[in-house]
N, CA, C and O of each residue as an XYZ file, in Angstrom:
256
protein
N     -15.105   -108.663    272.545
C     -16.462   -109.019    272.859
C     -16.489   -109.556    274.291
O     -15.705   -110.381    274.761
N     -17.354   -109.055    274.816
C     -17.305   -109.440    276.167
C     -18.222   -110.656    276.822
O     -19.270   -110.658    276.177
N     -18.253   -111.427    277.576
C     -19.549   -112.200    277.895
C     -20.606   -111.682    278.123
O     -21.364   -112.652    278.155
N     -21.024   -111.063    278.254
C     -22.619   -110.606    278.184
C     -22.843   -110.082    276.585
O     -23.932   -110.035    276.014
N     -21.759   -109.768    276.112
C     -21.971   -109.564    274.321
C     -22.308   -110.837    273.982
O     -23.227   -110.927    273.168
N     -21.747   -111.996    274.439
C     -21.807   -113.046    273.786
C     -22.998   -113.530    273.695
O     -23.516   -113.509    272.578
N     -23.702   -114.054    274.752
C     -24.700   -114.463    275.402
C     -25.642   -113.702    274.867
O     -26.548   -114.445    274.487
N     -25.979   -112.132    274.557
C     -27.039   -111.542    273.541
C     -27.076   -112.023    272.819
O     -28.199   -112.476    272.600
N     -26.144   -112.337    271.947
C     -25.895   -112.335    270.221
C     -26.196   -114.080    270.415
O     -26.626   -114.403    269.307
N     -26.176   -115.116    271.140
C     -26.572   -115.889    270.734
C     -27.961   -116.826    271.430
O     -28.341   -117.981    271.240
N     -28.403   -115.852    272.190
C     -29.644   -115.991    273.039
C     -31.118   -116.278    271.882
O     -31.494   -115.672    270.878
N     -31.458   -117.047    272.348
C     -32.811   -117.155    271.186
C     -34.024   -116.571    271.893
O     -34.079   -116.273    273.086
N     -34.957   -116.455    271.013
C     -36.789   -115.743    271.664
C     -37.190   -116.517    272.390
O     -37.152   -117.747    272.387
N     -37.681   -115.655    273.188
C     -38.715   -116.781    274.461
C     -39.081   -117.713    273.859
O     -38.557   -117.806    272.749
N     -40.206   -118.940    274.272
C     -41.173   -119.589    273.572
C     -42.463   -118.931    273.556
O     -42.932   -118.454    274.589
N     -43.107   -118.875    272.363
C     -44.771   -118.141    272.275
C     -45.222   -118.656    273.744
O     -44.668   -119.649    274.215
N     -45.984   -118.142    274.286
C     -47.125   -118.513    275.139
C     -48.095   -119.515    275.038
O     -48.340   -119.865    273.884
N     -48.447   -119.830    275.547
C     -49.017   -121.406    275.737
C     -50.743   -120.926    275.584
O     -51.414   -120.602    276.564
N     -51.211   -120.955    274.341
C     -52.394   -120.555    274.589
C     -53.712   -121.296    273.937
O     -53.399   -121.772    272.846
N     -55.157   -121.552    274.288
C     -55.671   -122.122    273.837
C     -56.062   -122.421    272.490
O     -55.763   -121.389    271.889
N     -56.587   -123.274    271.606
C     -57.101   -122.982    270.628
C     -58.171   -121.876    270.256
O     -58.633   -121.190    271.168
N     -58.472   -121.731    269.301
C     -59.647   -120.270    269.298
C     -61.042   -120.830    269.533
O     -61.930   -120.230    270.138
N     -61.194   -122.629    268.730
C     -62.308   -123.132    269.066
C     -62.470   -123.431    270.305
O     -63.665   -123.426    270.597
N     -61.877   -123.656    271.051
C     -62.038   -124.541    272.294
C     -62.492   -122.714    273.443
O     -63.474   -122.333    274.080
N     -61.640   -122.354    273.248
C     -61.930   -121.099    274.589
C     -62.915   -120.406    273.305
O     -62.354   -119.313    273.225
N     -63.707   -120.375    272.558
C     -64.594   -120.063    272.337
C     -66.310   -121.049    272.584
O     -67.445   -120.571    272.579
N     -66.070   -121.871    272.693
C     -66.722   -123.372    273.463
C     -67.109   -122.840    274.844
O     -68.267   -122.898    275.260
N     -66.024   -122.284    275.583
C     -66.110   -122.283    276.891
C     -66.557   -120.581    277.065
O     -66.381   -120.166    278.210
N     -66.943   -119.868    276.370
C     -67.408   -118.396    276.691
C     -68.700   -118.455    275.770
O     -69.359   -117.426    275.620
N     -69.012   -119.436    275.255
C     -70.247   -119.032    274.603
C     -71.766   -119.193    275.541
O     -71.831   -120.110    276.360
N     -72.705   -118.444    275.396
C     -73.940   -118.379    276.035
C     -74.493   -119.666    275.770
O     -73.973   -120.533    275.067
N     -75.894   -119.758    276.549
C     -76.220   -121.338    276.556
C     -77.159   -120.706    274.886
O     -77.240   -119.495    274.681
N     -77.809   -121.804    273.810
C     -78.364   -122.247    272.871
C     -80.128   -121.163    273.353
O     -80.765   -120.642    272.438
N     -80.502   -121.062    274.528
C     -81.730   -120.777    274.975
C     -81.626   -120.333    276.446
O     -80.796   -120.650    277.297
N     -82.650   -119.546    276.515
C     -82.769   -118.652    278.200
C     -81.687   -117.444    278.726
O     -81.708   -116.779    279.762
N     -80.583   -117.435    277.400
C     -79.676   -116.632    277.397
C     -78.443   -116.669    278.766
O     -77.338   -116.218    278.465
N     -78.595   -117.096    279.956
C     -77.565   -117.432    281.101
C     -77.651   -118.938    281.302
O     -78.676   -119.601    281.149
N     -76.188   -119.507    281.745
C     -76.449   -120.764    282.090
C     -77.158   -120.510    283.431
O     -77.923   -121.464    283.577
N     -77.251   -119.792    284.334
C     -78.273   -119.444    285.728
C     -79.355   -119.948    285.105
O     -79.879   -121.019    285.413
N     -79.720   -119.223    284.237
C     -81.688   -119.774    283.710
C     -81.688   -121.135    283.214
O     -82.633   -121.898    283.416
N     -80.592   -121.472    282.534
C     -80.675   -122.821    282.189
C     -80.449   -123.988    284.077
O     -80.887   -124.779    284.912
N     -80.031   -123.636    283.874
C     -80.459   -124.336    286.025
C     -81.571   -124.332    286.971
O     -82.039   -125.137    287.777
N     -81.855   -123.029    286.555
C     -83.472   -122.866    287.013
C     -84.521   -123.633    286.509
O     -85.460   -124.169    287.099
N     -84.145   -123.597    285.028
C     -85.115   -124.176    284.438
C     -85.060   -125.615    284.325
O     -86.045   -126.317    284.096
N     -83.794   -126.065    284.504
C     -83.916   -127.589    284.960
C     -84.306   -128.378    286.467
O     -84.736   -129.516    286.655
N     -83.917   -127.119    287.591
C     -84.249   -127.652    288.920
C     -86.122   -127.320    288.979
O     -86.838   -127.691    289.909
N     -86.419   -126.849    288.227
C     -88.086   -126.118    288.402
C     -88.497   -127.769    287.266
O     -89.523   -128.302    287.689
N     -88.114   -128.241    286.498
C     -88.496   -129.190    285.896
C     -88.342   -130.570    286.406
O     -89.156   -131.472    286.207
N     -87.009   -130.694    287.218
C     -86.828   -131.605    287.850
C     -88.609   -131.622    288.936
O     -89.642   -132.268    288.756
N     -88.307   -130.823    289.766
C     -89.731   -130.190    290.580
C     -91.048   -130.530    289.624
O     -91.495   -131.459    290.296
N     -91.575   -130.458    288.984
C     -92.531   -130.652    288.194
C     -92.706   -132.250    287.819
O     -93.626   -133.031    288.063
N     -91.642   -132.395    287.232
C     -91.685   -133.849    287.389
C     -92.143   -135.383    288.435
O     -92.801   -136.408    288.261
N     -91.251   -134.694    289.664
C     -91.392   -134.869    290.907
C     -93.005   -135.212    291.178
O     -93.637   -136.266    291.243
N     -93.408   -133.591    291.321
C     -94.857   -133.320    291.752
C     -96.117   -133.787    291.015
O     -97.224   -133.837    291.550
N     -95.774   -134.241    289.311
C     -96.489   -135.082    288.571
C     -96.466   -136.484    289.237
O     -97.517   -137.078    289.475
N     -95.144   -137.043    289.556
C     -95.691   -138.847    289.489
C     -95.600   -138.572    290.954
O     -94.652   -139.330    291.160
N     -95.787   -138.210    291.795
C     -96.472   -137.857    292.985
C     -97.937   -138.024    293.049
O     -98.555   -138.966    293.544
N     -98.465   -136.812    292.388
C     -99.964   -137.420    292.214
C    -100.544   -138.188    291.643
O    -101.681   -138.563    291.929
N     -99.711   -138.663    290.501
C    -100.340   -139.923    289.684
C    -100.823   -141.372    290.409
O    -101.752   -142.173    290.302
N     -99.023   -141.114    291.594
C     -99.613   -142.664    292.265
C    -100.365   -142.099    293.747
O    -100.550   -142.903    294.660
N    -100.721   -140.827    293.869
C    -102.113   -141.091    294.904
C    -102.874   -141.283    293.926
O    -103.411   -142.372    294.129
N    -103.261   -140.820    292.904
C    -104.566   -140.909    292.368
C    -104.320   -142.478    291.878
O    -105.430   -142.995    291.755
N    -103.385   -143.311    291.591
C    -103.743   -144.585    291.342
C    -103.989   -145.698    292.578
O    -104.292   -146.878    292.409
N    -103.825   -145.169    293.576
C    -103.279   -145.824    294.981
C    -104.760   -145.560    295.538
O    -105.049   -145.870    296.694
């Protein structure tokens, strides 16, 4: 038996791959709940942020 015979015959399997859980990287690929892209979900919060804004804007001219 030669050394490289040896070294086969008592070499063990890689280690599995290091990989996520199924819940977790399924967490992280799922679509948003509503508006179908997180893009629209951004839009629709910077356009609300904006609205907001432009409400107590006029509230305090019109109270002022």
């Amino acid at each position: 038996m030669t050394e490289q015979t040896a070294r086969v015959q008592h070499h063990e399997p890689p280690p599995a791959p290091a990989t996520e859980t199924p819940a977790r990287a399924a967490d992280i690929d799922d679509p948003p709940p509503f508006l179908g892209t997180w893009r629209n979900v951004y839009l629709f919060v910077a356009a609300e942020l904006v609205l907001t804004v432009l409400a107590f804007w006029l509230l305090a001219r019109w109270a002022s």
